[in-house]
C-alpha positions, 0 to 999 in steps of 0.5 A: 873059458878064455875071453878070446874063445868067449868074445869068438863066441859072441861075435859068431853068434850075433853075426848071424842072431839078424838072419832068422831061418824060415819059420815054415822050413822049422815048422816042417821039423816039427810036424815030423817031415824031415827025415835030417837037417844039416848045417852048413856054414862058409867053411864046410861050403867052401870045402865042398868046391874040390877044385877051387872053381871061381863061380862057386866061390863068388856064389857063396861069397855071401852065404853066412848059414844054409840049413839043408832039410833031407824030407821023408820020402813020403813028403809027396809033390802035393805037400811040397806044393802047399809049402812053396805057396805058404812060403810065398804067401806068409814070408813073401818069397818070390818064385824067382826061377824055376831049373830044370836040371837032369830031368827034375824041377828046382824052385828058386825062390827069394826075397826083396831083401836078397839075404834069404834065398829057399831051394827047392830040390827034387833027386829021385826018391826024395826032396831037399830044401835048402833054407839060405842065410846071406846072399846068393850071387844068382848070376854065379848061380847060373853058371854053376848049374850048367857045370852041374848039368855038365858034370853029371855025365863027367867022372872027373868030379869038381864038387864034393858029392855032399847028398850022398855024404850025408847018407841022401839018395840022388 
């Protein structure tokens, strides 16, 4: 290996060695919960953003690493509840919003320290949780879910579809 892709390495790697992903989120891996994960690091999300919008941007600005878990569709609401509560309880996460968006709840939580955001997604037939590393820019946030809202409806497309892309239902 050359020293420069071996010091890339290295400084990748302790980049993110300080934000830890969620030991609840994990632990749903192991008790078999989630049908997949993805990993999605700035570049991939950047990649997402088709037409370059500014708010997106400014929102993943400081994103280092999101780990999106696809859950078994028999992960019921009740289940979902319990963990949220565990999240809030053990790893002091705070309920910061709640959205409604196309009829369904999402759950935006976080902490003091800002560089840790969870998200609770509902889609039609199952749940994703988003377990965010970095700082999300919740004013951007804002923006972003009302052209989500608005782009639902609309067929010219900003963002990359990355649910059904990664074989989700929506």
């Amino acid at each position: 290996m050359s020293p420069f892709i071996f010091l890339i390495l290295l400084v990748s790697c302790n980049k993110y060695s300080r934000l830890e992903p969620s030991a609840i989120l994990s632990e749903l891996s192991e008790k078999e919960k989630v049908a997949r994960s993805y990993f999605f690091y700035p570049s991939i999300m950047r990649m997402v953003n088709l037409q370059d919008n500014p708010s997106f941007n400014e929102m993943i600005k400081k994103v280092e690493k999101v780990i999106l878990y696809r859950l078994k569709r028999e992960v019921t609401l009740g289940e979902l509840t319990v963990v949220r509560n565990r999240l809030e309880q053990e790893e002091a996460f705070e309920d910061y919003a709640r959205v409604s968006l196309q009829g369904k709840k999402m759950f935006f939580l976080g902490k003091e320290n800002p560089d840790h955001s969870v998200f609770i997604i509902p889609s039609e037939r199952e749940y994703y949780v988003a377990d965010v590393m970095g700082q999300i820019n919740f004013i951007a946030l804002n923006k972003m879910i009302q052209l989500f809202s608005a782009e639902a409806n609309n067929e010219n497309k900003q963002f990359l579809d990355i649910i059904s892309l990664v074989g989700g239902q929506r």
